[in-house]
C-alpha positions in Angstrom: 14.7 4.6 -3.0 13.1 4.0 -0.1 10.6 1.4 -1.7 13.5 -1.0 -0.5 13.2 -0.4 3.3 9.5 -0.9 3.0 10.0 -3.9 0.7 12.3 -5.5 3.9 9.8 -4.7 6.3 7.0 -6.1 4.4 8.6 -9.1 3.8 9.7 -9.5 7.6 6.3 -8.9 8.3 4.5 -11.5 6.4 7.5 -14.0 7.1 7.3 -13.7 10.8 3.6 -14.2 10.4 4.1 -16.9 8.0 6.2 -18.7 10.4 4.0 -18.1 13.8 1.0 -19.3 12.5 3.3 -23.0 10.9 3.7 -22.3 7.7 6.7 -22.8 5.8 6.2 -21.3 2.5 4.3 -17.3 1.2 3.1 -18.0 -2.0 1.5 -14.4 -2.5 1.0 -10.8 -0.2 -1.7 -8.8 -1.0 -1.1 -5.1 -0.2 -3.1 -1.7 -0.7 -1.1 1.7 -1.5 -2.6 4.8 -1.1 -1.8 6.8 -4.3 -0.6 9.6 -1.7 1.7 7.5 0.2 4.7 8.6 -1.5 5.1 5.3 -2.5 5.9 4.0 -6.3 4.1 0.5 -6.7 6.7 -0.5 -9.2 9.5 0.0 -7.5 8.1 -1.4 -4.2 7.3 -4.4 -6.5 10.9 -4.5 -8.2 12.4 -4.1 -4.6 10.2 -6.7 -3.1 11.1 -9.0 -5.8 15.1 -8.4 -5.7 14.9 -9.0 -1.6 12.9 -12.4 -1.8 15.4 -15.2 -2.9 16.8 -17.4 -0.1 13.4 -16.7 2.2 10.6 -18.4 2.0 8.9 -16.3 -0.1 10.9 -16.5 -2.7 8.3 -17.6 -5.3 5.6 -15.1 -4.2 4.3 -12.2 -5.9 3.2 -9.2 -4.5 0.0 -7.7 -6.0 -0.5 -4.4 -5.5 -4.3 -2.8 -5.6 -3.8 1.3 -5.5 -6.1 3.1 -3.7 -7.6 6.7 -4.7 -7.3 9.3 -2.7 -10.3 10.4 -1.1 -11.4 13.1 1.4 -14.4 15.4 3.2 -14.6 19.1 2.5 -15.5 20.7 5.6 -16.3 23.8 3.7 -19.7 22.2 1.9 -19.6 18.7 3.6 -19.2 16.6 0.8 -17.1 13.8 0.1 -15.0 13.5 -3.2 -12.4 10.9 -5.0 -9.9 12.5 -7.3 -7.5 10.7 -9.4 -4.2 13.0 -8.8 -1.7 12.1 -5.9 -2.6 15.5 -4.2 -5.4 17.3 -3.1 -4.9 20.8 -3.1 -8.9 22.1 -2.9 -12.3 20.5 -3.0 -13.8 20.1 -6.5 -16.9 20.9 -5.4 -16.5 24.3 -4.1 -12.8 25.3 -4.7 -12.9 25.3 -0.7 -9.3 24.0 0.7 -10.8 22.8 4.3 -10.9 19.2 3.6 -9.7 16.1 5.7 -8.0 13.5 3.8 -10.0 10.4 4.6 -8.1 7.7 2.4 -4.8 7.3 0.0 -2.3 7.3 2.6 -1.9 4.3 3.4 -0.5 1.1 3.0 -1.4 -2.2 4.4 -1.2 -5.8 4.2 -4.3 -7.4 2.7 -3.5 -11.0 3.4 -1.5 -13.3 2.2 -1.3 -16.6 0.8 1.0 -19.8 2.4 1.3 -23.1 2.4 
């Protein structure tokens, strides 16, 4: 499960920026997921929740907005959302020349502190 690594680094993340910037206390993170990432929201969020206590986040929650993946066909130049973790050809034109352009991801949003 490697949603614990990433749930350690996230929270050393948004800690250390917590801390920087004079606050004492995370009371949410915000955080996109590309649906291609590889990454399962629920166990990022189970992880994420285990790892808190005894930090100063140890109230927050971690909301978690997925994002689609998205890309542009190079075969008929057109730009297409599909719902599935994969992309295997355009819908458009069956073509399989595309460039992913979103769904990989995974970033911090912001975050809320006191």
């Amino acid at each position: 499960m490697h949603e614990l690594s990433i749930a350690q680094n996230l929270l050393d993340i948004v800690s250390a920026q917590c801390l920087k910037n004079g606050f004492k206390v995370i009371e949410s993170v915000n955080i996109k997921i590309g649906k291609a990432s590889g990454i399962m929201p629920d166990a990022l969020s189970f992880a994420f929740d285990a790892i808190k206590t005894d930090t100063i986040a140890h109230n927050a929650s971690l909301n978690i907005a997925e994002v689609p993946v998205s890309a542009f066909c190079k075969d008929c130049n057109s730009a297409f959302i599909v719902e599935e973790e994969y992309v295997l050809f355009c819908p458009s034109c069956k073509g399989s020349s595309f460039v992913m352009t979103a769904g990989r991801e995974l970033d911090i949003v912001d975050m809320e502190v006191s």
